[in-house]
C-alpha positions as CSV (number, residue, x, y, z in Angstrom):
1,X,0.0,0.0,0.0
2,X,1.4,3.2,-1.2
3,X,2.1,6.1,1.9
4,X,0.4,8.9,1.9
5,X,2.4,12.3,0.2
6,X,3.8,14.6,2.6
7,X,2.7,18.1,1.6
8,X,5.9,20.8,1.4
9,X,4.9,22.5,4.1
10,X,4.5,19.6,6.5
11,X,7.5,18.4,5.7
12,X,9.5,21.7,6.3
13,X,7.7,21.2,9.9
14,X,8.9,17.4,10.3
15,X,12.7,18.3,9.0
16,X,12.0,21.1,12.0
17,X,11.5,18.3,14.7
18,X,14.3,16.4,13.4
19,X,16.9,19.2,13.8
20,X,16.2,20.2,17.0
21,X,15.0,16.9,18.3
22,X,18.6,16.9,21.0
23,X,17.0,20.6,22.2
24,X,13.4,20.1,22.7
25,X,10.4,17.2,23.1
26,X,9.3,15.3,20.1
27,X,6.0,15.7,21.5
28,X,6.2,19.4,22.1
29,X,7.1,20.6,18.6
30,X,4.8,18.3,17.1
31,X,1.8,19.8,19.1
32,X,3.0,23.5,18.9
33,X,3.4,22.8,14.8
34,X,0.4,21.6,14.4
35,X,1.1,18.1,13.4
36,X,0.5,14.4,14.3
37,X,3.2,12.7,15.9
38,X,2.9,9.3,14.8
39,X,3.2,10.6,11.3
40,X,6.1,12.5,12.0
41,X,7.7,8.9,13.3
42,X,6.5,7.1,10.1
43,X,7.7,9.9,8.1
44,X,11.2,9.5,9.9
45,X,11.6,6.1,9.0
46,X,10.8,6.8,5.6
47,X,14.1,7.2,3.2
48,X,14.3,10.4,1.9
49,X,13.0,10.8,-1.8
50,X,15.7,11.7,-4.6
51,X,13.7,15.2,-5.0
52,X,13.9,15.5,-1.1
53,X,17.5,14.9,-1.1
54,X,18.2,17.6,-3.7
55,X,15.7,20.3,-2.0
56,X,17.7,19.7,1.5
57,X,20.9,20.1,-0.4
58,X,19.7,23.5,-2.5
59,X,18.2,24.6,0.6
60,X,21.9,24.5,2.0
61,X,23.3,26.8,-0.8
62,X,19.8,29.4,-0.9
63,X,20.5,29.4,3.2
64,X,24.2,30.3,2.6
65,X,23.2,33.0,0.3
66,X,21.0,34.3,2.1
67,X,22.8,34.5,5.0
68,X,26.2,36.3,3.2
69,X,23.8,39.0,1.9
70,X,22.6,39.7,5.8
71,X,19.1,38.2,5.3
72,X,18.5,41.3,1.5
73,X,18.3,38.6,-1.4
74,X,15.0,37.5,-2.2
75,X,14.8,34.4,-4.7
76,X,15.8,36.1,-7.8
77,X,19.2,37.5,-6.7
78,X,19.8,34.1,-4.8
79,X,18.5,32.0,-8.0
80,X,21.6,34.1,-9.7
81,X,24.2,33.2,-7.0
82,X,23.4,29.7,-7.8
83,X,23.3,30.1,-11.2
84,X,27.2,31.4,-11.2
85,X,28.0,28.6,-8.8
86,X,27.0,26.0,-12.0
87,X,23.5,24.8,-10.2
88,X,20.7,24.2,-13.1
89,X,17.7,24.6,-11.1
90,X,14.5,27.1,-11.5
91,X,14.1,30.3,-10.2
92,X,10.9,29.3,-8.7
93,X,11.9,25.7,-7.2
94,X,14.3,28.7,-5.1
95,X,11.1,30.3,-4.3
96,X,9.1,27.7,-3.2
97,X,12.0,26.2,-1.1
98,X,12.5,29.6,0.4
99,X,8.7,30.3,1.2
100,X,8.5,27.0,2.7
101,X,11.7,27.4,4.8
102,X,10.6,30.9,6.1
103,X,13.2,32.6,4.4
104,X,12.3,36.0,3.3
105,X,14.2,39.0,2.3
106,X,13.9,42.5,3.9
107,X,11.7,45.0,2.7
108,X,11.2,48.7,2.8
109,X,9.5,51.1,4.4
110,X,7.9,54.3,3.8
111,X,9.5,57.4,4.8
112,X,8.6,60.9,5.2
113,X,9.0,63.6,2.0
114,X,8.7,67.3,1.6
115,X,9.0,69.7,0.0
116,X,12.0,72.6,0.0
117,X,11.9,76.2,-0.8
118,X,12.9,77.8,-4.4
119,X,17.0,77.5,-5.2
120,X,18.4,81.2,-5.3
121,X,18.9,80.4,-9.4
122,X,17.0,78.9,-11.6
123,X,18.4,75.5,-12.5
124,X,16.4,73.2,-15.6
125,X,15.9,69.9,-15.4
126,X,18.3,68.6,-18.2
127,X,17.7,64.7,-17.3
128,X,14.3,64.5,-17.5
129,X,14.0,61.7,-16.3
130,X,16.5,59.4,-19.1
131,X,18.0,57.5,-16.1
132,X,19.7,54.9,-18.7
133,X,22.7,56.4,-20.0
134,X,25.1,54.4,-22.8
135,X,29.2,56.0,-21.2
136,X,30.2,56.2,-18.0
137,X,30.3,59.7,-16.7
138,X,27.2,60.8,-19.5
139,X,25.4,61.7,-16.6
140,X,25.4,61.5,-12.4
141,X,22.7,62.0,-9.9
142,X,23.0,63.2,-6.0
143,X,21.3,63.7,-3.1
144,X,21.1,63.6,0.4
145,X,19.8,61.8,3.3
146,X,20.0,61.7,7.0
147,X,20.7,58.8,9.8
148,X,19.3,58.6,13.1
149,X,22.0,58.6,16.3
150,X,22.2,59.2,20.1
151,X,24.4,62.2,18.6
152,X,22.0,64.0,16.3
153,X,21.4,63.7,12.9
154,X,24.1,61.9,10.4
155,X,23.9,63.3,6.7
156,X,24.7,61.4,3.9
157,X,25.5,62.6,0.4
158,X,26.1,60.6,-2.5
159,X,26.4,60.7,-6.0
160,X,26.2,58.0,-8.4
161,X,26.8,57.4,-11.7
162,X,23.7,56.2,-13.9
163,X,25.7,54.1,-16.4
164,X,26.3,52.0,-13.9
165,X,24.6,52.7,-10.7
166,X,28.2,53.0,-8.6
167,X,28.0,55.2,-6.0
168,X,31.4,57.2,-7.5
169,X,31.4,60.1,-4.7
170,X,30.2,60.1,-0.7
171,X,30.2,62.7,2.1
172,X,28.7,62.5,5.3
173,X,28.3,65.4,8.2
174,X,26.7,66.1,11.3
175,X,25.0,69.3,9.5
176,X,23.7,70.0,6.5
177,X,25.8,73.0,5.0
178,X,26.6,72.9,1.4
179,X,30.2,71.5,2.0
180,X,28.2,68.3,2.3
181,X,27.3,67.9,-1.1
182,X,30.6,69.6,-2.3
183,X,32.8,67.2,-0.5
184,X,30.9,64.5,-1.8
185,X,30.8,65.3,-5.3
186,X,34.4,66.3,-4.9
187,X,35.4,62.8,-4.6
188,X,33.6,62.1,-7.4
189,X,35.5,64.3,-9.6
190,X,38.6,63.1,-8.2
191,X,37.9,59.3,-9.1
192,X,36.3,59.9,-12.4
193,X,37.5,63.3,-14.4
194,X,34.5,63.6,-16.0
195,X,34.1,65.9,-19.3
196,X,31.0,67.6,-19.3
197,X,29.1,65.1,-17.4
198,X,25.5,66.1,-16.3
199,X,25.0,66.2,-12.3
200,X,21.4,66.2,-11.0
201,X,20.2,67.0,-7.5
202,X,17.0,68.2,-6.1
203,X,15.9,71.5,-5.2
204,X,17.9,71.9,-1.8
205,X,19.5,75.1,-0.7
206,X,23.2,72.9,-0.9
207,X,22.1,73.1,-4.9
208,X,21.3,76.0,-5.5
209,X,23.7,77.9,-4.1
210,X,26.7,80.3,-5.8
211,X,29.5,77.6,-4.4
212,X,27.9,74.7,-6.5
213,X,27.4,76.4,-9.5
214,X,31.2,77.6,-9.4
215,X,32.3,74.1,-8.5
216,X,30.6,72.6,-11.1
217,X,31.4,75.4,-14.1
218,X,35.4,74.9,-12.8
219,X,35.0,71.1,-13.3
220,X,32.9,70.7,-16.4
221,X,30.1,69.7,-14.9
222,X,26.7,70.8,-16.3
223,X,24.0,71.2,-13.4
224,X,20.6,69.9,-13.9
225,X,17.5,70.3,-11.0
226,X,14.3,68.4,-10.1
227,X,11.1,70.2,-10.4
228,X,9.5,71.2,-6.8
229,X,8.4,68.5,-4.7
230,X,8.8,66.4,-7.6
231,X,10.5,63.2,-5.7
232,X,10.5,61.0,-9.3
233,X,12.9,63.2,-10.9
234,X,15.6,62.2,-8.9
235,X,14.0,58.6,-8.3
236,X,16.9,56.5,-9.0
237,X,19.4,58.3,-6.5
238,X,16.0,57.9,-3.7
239,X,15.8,54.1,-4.4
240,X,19.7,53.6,-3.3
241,X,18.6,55.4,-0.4
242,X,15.6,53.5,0.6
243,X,18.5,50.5,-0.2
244,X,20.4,51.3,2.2
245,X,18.2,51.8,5.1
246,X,16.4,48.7,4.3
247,X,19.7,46.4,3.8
248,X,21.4,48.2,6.4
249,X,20.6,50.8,8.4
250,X,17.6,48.7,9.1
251,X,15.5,51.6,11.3
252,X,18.6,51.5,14.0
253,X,19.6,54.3,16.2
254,X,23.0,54.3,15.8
255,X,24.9,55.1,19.1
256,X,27.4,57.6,17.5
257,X,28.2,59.3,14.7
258,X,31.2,57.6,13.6
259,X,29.3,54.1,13.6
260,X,26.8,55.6,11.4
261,X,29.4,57.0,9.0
262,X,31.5,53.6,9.1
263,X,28.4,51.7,8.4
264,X,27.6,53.5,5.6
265,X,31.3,53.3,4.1
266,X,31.2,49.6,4.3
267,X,27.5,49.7,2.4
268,X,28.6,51.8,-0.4
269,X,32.7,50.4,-0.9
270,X,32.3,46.8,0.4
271,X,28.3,45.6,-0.9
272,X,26.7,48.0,-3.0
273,X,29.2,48.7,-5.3
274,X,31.5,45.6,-5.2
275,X,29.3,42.3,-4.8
276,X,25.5,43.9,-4.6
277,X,23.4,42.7,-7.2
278,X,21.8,45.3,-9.1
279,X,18.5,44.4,-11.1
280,X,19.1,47.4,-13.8
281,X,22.0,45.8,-14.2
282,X,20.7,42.6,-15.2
283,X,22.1,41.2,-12.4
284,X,25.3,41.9,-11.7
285,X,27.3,44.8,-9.3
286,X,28.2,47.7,-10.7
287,X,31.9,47.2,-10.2
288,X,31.1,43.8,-12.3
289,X,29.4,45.8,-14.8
290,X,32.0,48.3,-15.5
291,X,34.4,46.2,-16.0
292,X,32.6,43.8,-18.6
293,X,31.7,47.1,-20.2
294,X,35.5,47.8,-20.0
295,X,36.2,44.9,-22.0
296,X,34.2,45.5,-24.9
């Protein structure tokens, strides 16, 4: 007489028990899981199916992704990591394996927006929104965000490059004066020489003022603003942000400064721009991408 099918998800509960069967009572789990223990006994005695045996060793390799991107990769980033590693399986045999296993990726959150007061010039918005660019250094975005501590505020400005989505230029400050933005665009210039290379920001004061302009006239960079209150004009530089405090800030109070500022280095120079991978990108980090582009 045939036995009866396990369903996936009682099965992830039985591998449960078995795991942690030196820790706690058999009987225990089985009743706090919801499940029968006589047919978690028969199920024990049961050899494990070929298709079990190569889930449990999958679920190994998703688990070990998972855990080397802290808990950020959902199933098609992970699906990729095995893919590179030679593994032939489906992007939804990950899913399923990871919705049954209770592994699920971080996500967002909402966060407040306003609105800011007119820049002392009036700048156009030269991007219009044409955030895929064909050359490195065609055109860069920037903004700026802030960090909660037990210090005060932590501001954080970045600029990235839109070819490949590298975060090429990063400043942060416990105020928000305009040397915030010019520090971090100055290490922009300083890695990437740019000729003529658009810069967009939004409409804040650190913009708009007489310093920026000058800075970016003396280094041939043409200036281009968001309209007011317009947060999709500068969309792409707004979803690293939301990145970041999702993969790492991860709604934290920081308990200095410095932490904050350290924690975001290691973000931007040791993930997001070395090993992250980056949808737009089909996949791949922007370092990656840059230097297949390189090659061509």
């Amino acid at each position: 007489m045939p036995t009866k099918a396990v369903s996936l998800r009682t099965r992830a509960k039985y591998e449960f028990i078995r795991n942690n069967e030196n820790q706690f009572a058999v009987e225990t789990m089985c009743r706090l899981l919801g499940v029968v223990r006589s047919g978690y006994y028969a199920w024990r005695s049961r050899p494990l199916s070929r298709r079990a045996q190569e889930d449990a060793r999958l679920l190994r390799l998703i688990r070990a992704s998972f855990t080397a991107s802290q808990g950020i990769y959902g199933a098609p980033r992970i699906f990729l990591d095995l893919r590179e590693a030679g593994e032939t399986c489906s992007k939804h045999r990950v899913a399923r394996l990871m919705r049954v296993n209770g592994l699920r990726a971080l996500h967002g959150y909402r966060t407040r927006r306003w609105s800011v007061g007119k820049p002392s010039v009036a700048i156009p918005n030269l991007l219009q929104r044409k955030f895929t660019v064909t050359r490195r250094n065609k055109a860069w975005v920037t903004d700026i965000t802030y960090i909660r501590t037990w210090q005060g505020w932590l501001y954080l400005a970045v600029v990235m490059d839109l070819f490949s989505r590298k975060i090429v230029g990063w400043a942060t400050a416990p105020t928000l004066h305009r040397e915030l933005a010019l520090d971090a665009v100055l290490m922009a210039v300083r890695q990437r020489r740019p000729k003529g290379t658009l810069i967009h920001s939004d409409q804040g004061t650190q913009y708009g003022s007489d310093a920026w302009r000058r800075f970016c006239r003396s280094h041939r960079l043409e200036p281009s603003m968001s309209r007011k209150g317009n947060c999709w004009d500068n969309a792409v530089a707004e979803s690293f942000f939301s990145s970041l405090k999702k993969e790492r800030i991860k709604k934290q109070i920081f308990r200095n400064r410095q932490l904050a500022s350290e924690a975001s280095a290691t973000y931007i120079d040791d993930f997001y721009n070395s090993t992250r991978r980056h949808s737009h990108l089909g996949g791949v980090s922007p370092a990656q991408f840059e230097a297949v582009q390189k090659r061509r």
